[in-house]
C-alpha positions in Angstrom: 86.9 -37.4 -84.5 89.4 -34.7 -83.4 88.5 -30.7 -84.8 91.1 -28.1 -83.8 90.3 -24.6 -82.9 89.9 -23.8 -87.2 87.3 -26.5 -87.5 85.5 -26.2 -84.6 84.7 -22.5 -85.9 83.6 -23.4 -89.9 81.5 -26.1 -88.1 79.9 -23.6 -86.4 79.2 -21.7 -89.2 78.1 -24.7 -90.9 75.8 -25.3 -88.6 74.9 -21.5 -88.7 73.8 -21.4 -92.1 72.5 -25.3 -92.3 71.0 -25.8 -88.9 72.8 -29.3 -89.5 75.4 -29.8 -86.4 78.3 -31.1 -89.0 80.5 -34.5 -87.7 83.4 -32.3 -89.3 84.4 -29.2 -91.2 87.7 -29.8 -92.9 89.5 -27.4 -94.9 92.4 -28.8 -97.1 94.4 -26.4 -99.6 91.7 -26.4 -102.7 88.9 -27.4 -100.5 86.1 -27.9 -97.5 85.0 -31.0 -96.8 81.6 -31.1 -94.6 81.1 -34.3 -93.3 77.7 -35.6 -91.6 75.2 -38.1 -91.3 73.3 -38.8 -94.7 69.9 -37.8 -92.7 71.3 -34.3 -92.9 73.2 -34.5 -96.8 70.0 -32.9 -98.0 69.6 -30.2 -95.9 73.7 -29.4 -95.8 73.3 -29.1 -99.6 70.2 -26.8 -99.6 67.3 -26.2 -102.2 69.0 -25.8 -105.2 72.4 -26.1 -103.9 71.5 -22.7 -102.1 73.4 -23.8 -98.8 76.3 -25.0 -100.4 77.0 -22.2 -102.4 76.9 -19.8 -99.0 79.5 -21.6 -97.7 81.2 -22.1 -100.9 81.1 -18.1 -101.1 82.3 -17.6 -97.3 85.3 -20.1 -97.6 86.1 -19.1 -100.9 86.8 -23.6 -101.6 84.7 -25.8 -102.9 82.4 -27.3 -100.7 82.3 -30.9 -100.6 79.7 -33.0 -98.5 80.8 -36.5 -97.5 78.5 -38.7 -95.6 80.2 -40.2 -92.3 80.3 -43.5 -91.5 82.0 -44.8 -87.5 83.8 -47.5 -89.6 86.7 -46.3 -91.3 86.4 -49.3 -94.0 83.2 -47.7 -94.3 83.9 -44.6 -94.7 86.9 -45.2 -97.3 84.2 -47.4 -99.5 82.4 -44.8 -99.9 84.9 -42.5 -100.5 86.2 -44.7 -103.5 83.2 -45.5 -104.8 82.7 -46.5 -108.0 85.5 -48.3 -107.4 85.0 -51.9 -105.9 87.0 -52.9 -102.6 88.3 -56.7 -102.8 89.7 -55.8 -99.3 91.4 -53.7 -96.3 94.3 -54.9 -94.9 95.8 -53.0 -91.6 98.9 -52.1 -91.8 101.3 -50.6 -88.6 103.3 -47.1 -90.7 106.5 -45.7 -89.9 105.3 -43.4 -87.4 103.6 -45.9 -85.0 99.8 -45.0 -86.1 97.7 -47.2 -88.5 97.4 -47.6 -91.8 95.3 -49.5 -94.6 95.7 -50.6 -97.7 92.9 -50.8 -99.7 92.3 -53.5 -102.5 91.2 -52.7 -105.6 90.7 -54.2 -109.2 93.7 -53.8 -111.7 91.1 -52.4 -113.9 89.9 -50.2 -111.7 92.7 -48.2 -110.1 92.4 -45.3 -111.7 89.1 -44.5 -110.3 90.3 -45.6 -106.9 93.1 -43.2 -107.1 90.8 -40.2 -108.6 92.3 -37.6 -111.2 95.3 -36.1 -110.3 95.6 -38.3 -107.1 92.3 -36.2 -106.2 90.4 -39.5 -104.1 93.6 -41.1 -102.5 94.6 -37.2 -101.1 91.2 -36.5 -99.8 90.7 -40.3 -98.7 94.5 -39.7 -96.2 93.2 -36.1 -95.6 89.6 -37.0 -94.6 91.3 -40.4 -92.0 94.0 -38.8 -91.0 91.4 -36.1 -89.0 88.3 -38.3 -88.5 90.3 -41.7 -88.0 93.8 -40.9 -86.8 95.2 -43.3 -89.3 98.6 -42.7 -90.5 98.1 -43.4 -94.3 96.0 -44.8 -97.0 97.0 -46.7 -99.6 95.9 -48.0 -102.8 97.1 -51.8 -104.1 95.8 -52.7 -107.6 95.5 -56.9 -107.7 
């Protein structure tokens, strides 16, 4: 995991109003990802969502928690769940980092890729800062 200066302050803020030290505060353009163990999802979202909406109000994003996993397969079934995974295969990209592409039904691509693109952008966004891997990619068999 690699945070920058930006991160390194929202997770400290995160863990300000939480008391949960985050894995990772990301911030993409339409929203913040908080990512941490799934000991601390509970207390990250708050009693009725009361945590969540403080840093929803402070960020002025949407706040979105995402368990971590170590795994990056891990990580990116989760992220494309309902979705089912047939398989990951490694892949080396353009730019000399790593890449996979991730297997999925015919049937059920569309929920792989999310609305709009919406899970494939935050799946490259979220592995590109926790991972270091190059790009994601979604093959429909």
């Amino acid at each position: 995991m690699f945070l920058d200066s930006e991160d390194l302050k929202l997770s400290n803020v995160v863990e300000e109003f939480t008391g949960v030290n985050p894995k990772g505060v990301y911030v993409s353009e339409e929203k913040m990802f908080v990512v941490c163990d799934k000991k601390d999802y509970g207390k990250v979202i708050g009693k009725q969502g009361f945590n969540i909406k403080k840093l929803s109000n402070f960020s002025k994003k949407i706040v979105e928690v995402i368990e971590f996993f170590d795994d990056p397969k891990d990580f990116l079934k989760s992220l494309f769940k309902p979705a089912q995974i047939i398989k990951f295969e490694e892949f080396d990209a353009l730019d000399g980092g790593k890449g996979f592409i991730v297997e999925v039904p015919e049937d059920a691509r569309g929920l792989a890729i999310g609305r709009g693109g919406e899970k494939i952008k935050k799946a490259k966004f979220l592995c590109k800062k926790l991972f270091k891997l190059s790009d994601v990619r979604i093959r429909a068999v």
